[in-house]
N, C-alpha and C positions, 0 to 999 in steps of 0.2 A: 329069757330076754329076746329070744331071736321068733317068737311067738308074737313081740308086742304089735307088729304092726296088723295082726290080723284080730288080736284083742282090741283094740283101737275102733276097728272098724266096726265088729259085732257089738261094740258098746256104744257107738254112733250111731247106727243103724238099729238099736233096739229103741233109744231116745227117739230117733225119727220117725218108727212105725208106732210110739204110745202118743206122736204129736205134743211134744214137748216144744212149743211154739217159741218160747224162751230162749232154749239152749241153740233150735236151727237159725232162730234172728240171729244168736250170737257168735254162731261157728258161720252165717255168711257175713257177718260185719268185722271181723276179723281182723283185717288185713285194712280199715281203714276205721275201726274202732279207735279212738284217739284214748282212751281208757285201758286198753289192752297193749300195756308198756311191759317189755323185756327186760329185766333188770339179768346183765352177766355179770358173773362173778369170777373176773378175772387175776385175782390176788386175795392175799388178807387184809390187806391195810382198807380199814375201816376211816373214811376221811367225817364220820358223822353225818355223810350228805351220801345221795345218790349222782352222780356225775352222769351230767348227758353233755354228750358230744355233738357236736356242731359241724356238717359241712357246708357244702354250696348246694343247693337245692338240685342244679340237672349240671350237664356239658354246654349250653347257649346261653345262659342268661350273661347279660352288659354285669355292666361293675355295682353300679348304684343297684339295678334289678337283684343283685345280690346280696345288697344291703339292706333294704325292704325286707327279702325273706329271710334273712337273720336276724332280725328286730321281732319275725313274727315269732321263729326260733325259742330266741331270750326271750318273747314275753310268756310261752310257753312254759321255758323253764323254770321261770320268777311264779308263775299262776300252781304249779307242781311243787314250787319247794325243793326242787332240782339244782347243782350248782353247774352254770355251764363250763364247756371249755370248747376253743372254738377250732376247728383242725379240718383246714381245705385240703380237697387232694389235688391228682392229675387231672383229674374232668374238670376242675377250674377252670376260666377261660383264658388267665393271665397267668395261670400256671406258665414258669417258663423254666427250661432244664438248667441253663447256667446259672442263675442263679438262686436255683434248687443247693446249688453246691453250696452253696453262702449258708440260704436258711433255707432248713425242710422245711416250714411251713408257709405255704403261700398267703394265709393272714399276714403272717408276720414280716411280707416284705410290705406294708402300707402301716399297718397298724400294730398300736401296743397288745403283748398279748393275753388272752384272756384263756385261764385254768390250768399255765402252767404250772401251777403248786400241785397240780393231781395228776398223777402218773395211773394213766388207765389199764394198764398192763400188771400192775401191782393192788387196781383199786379194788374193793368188794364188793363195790354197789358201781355199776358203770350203763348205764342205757345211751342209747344211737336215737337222733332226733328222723323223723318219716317223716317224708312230703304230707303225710296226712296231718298230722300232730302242726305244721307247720299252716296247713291251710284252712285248720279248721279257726286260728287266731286267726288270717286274713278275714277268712269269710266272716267270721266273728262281727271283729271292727272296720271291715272294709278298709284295710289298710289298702290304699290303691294309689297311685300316683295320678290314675287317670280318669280320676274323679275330680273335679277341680272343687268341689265342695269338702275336700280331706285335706286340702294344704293348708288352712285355721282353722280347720275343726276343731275345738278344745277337749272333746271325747278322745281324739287321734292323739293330740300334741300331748296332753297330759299322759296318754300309757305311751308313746314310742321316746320323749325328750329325757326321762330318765332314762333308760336304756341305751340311748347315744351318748349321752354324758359319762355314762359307768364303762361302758361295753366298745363304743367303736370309737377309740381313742386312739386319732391319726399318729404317724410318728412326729416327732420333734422338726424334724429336719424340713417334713414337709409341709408343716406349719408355719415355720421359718420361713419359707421361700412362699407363701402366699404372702406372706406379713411383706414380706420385701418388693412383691412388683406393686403396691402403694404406697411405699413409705414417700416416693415426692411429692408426690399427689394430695396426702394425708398432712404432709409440714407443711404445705398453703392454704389448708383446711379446704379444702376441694370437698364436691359432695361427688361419688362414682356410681353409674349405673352398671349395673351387672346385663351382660344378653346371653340368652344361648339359643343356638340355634340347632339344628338337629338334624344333619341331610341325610347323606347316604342311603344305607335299607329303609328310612321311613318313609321315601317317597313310594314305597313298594303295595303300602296298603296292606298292609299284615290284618287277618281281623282280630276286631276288640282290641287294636291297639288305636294310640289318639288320631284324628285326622290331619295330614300334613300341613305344616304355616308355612306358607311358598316365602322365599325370601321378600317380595316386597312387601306382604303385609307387617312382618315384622320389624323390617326396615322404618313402615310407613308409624308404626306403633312408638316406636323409638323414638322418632324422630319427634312426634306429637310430646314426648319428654323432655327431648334436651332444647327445645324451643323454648321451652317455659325458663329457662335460664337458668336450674338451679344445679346443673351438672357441669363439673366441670370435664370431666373423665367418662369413658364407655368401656368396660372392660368385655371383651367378648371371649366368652368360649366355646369352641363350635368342632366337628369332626369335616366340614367342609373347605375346599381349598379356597377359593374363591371370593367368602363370604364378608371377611375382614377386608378385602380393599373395597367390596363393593358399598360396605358401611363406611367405610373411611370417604370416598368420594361424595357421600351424599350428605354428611357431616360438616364437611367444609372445615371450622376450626375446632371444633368439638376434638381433644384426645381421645384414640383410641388405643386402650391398650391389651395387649394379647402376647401369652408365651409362643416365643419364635420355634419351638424346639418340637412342636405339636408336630404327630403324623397324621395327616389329613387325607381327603380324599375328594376327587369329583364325580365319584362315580355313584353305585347303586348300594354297594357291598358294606354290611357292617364294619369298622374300623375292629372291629374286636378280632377278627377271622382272617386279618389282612398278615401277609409276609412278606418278611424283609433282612437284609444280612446286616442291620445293626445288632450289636451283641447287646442283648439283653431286652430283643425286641420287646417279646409278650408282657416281661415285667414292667416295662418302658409303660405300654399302653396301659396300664391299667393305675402308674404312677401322674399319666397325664391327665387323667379323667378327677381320680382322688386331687390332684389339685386343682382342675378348672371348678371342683366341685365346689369346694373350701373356699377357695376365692371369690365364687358367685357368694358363697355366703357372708363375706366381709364386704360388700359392697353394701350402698345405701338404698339402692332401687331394684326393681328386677324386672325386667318383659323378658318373658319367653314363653314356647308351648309347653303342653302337659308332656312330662317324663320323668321315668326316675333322676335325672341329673338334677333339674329342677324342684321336684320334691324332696330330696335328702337336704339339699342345698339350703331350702327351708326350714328345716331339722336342725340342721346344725347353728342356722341362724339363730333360733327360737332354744336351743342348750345351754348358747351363751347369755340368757335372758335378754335378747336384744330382737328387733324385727322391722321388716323392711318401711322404712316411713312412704315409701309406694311399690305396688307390689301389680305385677296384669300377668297373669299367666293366662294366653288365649287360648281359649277353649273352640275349636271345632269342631267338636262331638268326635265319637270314636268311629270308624269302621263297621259294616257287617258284610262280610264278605266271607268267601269261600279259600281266600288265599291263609293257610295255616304260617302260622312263624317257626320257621324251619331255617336257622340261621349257621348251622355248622353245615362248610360245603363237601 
């Protein structure tokens, strides 16, 4: 055995000198051959399926960006015949230590969990999902947010809305509490437009991310809505500090409504990367997002720019067989710049 590694090579090296085109294609595609899966066999318990594991694609991605790439994940594993199970770690971004204590899995402080019936420690058949296997579904169906031709796509909706339906099933609690900031609104049969706005690091011009909608244009966009008089309500969700009274002013009597409890900011700095000695900050941020998300999606209207906040927000709309009776996502084209997104400080 202690021979193998140089048997290895002279057996490598003898394929490479007869020009075995085949086998060097496949010993350099390797590592991002999406076909070339690792099945471990970590137990005997045969569950009848091969279990692949699911985590967060890097340490920077936002909440929703993370949701995206586990959609592409699960449509992987569904195209494979794979059963998922979904297990974030510490490089999450809303990983947070205290209430790690509660629940080890950082899924499972938002959402219902997916593949705890398979214990990967005892399974037979257990494979780990790769940025590769993950991208090669995006690039596939161009799952992208910031494509504004992919929010009705019916090619899109049809493979990601099962997957959202089955797979990213919010908790109870925080379903509840979106249900609950319309329920007045909704007993007067009020019609609500949804806004999000999107400040902080996007004004930074990251490339190939969307191009900024400065507050007045979407102020200016809104407003061209609730003039038409069929709104009674503007529900906003935004990571900016500012941005809700400056809509409220320009509104006049139009309700505006928005969760008081949000960490916002006026700065430049992603909201995700931010610190603070509330207990339970990181989990906090990533439960305020999952519900501005949800929420945009119970509304009847929606302006806002291209983002994953707004793309999932669509998703989940479109799960419930239901869709916005008017819908402007402004598109200012993306970026091409030299500035990389490099979001952890």
């Amino acid at each position: 055995m202690k021979h193998m590694g140089i048997y290895a090579i002279m057996r490598t090296l003898k394929r490479v000198i007869a020009g075995d085109k085949k086998f060097i294609q496949a010993v350099a595609d390797y590592e991002d051959e999406t076909d070339f899966i690792k099945i471990h066999h970590n137990g005997n318990v045969d569950y009848g399926n091969v279990v692949y594991v699911i985590k967060e694609n890097c340490d920077h991605d936002g909440f929703c960006a993370t949701l995206r790439f586990i959609i592409c994940y699960l449509i992987f594993a569904k195209q494979y015949g794979f059963v998922p199970k979904i297990v974030l770690s510490q490089d999450f971004v809303y990983y947070d230590e205290e209430k790690n204590k509660e629940i080890s899995n950082p899924w499972e402080y938002y959402f219902k969990p997916v593949g705890n019936e398979y214990d990967t420690d005892k399974a037979l058949n257990v494979c780990f999902g790769t940025y590769y296997q993950m991208q090669s579904i995006r690039e596939k169906f161009d799952i992208s947010s910031y494509n504004i031709e992919k929010y009705n796509d019916e090619e899109t909706l049809k493979l990601c809305i099962p997957i959202v339906r089955e797979y990213l099933v919010l908790k109870d609690e925080i379903v509840e509490e979106c249900n609950n900031m319309f329920r007045d609104v909704k007993e007067k049969n009020g019609k609500i437009l949804g806004v999000h706005f999107r400040g902080t690091d996007y004004k930074k011009g990251y490339n190939k991310h969307p191009v900024f909608v400065d507050e007045k244009t979407l102020i200016g966009e809104v407003k061209n809505v609730t003039d038409t008089g069929k709104y009674n309500a503007v529900f906003v969700a935004t990571d900016d500090t500012s941005f809700g009274d400056k809509l409220r002013n320009d509104l006049g009597d139009i309700q505006v409504l928005m969760y008081s409890d949000v960490y916002r900011s006026d700065g430049d700095k992603s909201i995700a990367f931010s610190e603070d000695s509330r207990k339970y900050h990181k989990y906090l941020l990533g439960r305020e997002i999952a519900r501005d998300m949800y929420t945009l999606s119970l509304c009847d209207g929606l302006v806002a720019g291209k983002s994953s906040v707004s793309f999932m927000s669509n998703l989940y709309k479109c799960s419930r067989d239901e869709e916005y009776e008017y819908i402007n996502i402004i598109d200012n084209g993306n970026y091409e710049s030299n500035k990389l997104f490099v979001a952890r400080p």
